[in-house]
C-alpha positions as semicolon CSV with decimal commas, in nm:
position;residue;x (nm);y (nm);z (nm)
1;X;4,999;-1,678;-3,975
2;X;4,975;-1,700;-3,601
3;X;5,246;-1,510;-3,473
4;X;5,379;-1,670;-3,100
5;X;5,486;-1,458;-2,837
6;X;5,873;-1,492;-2,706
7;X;5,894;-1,266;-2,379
8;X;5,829;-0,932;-2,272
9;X;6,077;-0,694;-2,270
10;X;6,067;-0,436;-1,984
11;X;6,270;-0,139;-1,940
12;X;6,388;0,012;-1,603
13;X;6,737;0,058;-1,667
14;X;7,008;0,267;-1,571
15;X;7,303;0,463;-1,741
16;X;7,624;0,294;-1,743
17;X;7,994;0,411;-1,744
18;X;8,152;0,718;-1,584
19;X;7,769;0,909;-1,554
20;X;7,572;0,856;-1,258
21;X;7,284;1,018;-1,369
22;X;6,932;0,828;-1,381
23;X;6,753;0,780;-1,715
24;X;6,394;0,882;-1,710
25;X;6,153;0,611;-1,698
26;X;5,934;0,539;-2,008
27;X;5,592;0,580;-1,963
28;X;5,377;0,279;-1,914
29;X;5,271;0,185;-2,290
30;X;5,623;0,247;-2,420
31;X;5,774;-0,003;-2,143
32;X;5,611;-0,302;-2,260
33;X;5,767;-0,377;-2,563
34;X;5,693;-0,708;-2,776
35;X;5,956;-0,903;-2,991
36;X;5,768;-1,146;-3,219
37;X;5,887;-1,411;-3,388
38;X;6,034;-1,330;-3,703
39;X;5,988;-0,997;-3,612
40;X;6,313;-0,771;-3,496
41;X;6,131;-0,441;-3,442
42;X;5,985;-0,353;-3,114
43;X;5,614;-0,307;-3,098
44;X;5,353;-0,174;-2,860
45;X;5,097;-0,400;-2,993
46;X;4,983;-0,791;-3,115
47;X;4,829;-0,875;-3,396
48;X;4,544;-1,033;-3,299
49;X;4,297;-1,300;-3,560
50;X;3,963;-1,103;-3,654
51;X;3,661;-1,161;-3,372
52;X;3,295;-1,126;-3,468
53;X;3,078;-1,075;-3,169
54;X;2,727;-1,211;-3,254
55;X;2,397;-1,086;-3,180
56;X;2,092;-1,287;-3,071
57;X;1,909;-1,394;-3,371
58;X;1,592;-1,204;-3,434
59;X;1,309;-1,260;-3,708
60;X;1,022;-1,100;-3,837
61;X;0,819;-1,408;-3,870
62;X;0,796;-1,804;-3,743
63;X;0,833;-1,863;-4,135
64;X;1,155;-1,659;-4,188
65;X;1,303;-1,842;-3,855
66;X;1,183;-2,148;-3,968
67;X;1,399;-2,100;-4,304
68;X;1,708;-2,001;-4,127
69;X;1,701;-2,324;-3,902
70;X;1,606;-2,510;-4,219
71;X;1,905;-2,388;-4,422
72;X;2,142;-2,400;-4,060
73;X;2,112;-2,836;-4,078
74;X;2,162;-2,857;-4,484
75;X;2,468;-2,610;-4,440
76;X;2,622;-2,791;-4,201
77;X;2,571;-3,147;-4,329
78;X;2,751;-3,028;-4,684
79;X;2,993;-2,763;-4,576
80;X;3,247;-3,046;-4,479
81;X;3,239;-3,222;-4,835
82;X;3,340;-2,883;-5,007
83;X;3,641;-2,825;-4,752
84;X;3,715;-3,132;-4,788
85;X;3,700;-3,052;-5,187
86;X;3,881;-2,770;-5,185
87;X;4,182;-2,917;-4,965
88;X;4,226;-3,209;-5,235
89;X;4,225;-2,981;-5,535
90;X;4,509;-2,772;-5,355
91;X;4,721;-3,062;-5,290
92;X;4,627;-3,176;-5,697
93;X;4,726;-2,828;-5,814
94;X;5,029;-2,829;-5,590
95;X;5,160;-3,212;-5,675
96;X;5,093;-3,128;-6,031
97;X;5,350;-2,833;-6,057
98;X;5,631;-3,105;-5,950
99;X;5,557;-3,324;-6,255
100;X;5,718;-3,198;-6,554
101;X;5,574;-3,444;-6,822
102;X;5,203;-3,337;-6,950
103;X;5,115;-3,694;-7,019
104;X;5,227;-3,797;-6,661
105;X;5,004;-3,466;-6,525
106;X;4,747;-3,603;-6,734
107;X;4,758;-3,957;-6,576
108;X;4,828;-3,812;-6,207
109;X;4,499;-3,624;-6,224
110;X;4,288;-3,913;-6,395
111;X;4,407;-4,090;-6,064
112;X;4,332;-3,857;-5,845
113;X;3,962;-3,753;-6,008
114;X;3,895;-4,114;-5,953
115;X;4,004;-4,120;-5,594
116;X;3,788;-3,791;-5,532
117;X;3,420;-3,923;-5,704
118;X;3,474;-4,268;-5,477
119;X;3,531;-4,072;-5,188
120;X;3,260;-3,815;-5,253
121;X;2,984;-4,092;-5,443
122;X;2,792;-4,259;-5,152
123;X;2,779;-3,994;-4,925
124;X;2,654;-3,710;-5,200
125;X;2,370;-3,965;-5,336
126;X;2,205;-3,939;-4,994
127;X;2,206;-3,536;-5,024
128;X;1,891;-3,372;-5,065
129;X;1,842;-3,118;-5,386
130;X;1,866;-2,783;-5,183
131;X;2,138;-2,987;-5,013
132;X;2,335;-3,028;-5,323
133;X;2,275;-2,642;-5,406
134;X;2,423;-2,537;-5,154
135;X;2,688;-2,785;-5,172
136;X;2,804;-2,666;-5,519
137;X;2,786;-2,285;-5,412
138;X;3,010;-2,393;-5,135
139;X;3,222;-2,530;-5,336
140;X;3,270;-2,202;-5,545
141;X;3,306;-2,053;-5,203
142;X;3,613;-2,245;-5,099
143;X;3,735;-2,288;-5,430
144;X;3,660;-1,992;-5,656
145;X;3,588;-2,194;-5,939
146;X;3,187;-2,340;-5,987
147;X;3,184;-2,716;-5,949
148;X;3,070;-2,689;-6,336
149;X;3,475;-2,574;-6,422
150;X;3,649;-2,780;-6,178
151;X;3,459;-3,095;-6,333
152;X;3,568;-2,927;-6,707
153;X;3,888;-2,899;-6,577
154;X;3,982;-3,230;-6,443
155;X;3,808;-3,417;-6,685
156;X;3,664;-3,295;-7,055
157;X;3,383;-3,022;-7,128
158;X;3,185;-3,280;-7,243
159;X;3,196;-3,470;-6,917
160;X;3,094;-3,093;-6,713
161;X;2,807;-3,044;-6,982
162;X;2,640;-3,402;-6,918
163;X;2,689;-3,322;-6,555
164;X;2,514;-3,012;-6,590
165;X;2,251;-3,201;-6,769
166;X;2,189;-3,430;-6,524
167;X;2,186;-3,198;-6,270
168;X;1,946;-2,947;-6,427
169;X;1,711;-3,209;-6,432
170;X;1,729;-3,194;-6,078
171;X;1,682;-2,827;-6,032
172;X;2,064;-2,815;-5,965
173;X;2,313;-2,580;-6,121
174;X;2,679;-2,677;-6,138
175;X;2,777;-2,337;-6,263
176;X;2,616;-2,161;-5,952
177;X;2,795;-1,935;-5,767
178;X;2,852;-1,806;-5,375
179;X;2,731;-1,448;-5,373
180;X;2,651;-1,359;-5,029
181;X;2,699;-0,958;-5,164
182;X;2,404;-1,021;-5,360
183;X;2,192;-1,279;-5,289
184;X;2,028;-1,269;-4,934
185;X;2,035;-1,684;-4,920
186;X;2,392;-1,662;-4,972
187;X;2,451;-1,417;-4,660
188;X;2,260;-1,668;-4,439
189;X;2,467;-1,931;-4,534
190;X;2,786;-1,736;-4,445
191;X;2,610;-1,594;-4,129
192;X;2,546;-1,986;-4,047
193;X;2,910;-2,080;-4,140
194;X;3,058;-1,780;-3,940
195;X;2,873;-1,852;-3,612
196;X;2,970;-2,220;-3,653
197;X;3,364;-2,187;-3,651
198;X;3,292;-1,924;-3,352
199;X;3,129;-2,194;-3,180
200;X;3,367;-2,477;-3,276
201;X;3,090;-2,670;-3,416
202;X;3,283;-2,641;-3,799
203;X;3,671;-2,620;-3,850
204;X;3,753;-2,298;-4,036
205;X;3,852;-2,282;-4,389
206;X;3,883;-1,890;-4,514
207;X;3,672;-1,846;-4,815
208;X;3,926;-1,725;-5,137
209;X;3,640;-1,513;-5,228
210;X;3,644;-1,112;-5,216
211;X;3,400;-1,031;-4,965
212;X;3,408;-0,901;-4,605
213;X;3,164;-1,043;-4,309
214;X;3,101;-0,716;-4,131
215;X;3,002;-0,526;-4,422
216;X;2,735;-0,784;-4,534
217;X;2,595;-0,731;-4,219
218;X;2,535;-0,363;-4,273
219;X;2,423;-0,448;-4,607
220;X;2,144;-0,708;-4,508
221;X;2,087;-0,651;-4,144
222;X;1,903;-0,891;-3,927
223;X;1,926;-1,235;-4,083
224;X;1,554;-1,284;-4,084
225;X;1,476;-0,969;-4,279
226;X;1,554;-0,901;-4,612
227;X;1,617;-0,562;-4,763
């Protein structure tokens, strides 16, 4: 949570009452003390949101850039339908624990699973296979759950299975998942994601997944080399 800054609070001050002797001045990083909202200790220091500085992109061959720039456009064509997924299945999980009555939950999320495949239908039958790859691993990214589970979930496991059917026919799995740890595709995609919200070019939306940016980059190095 961003935490906003009420004043600075100095200290030069001097003994009061019957003693006229002068208190020693604090030394310069003790004298600026912060208050912070909803914060009643004194601190030195601000808690600042996490800052990558990125390198220059480098790659050992025209082929390996040419992949990266490839993968760049598909990434940032889908990444907004599985934010976008991820925000309505919060506010589903999140209306649903207000409604007491299963049947009621039942109807609520037959409504709302309806709502989601006419807002998602037109635009996802224009993607491209690799685009709908990496659509459902961003998905699991955002979500923690493949897109082969959420559909189980909402609707029935037969429903998921035909979908994974279909989709296999296709080359696509709905059970993949978003390991950028493991899987050197995965780690450009989050390398493509992360320089995107850095450049305002995506909105932000922190992955629930257990995995940390800075150390993937000591694991795989240059993003055009693979180790």
């Amino acid at each position: 949570m961003k935490k906003t800054i009420l004043f600075l609070f100095f200290t030069n001050l001097f003994l009061l009452g019957y003693s006229q002797i002068e208190e020693e001045p604090l030394d310069s990083i003790a004298e600026k003390m912060i208050i912070v909202e909803g914060d009643s200790i004194f601190r030195n220091s601000i808690d600042l949101d996490e800052v990558y500085l990125f390198g220059k992109l480098k790659f050992t061959s025209y082929k390996d850039k040419l992949r990266y720039y490839i993968l760049r456009r598909k990434t940032l064509k889908v990444y907004p339908y599985a934010k976008l997924a991820a925000e309505r299945l919060e506010e589903l999980n999140d209306s649903i624990t207000k409604i007491k009555r299963r049947r009621h939950q039942k109807k609520y999320t037959k409504e709302i699973q309806k709502f989601i495949e006419e807002e998602f239908s037109e635009e996802l039958k224009k993607l491209t296979r690799t685009e709908g790859q990496i659509l459902v691993k961003l998905i699991y990214r955002q979500t923690g759950e493949t897109a082969f589970d959420l559909v189980k979930e909402l609707r029935s496991g037969w429903r998921a299975f035909w979908y994974n059917t279909t989709a296999s026919m296709f080359k696509i799995s709905l059970k993949e998942r978003f390991q950028p740890d493991q899987v050197h595709e995965d780690y450009l995609i989050e390398d493509i994601l992360q320089r995107a919200f850095s450049e305002f070019r995506l909105e932000r939306q922190e992955s629930v997944l257990d995995y940390d940016y800075a150390q993937l980059i000591n694991k795989w190095g240059d993003v055009g080399s693979k180790q």
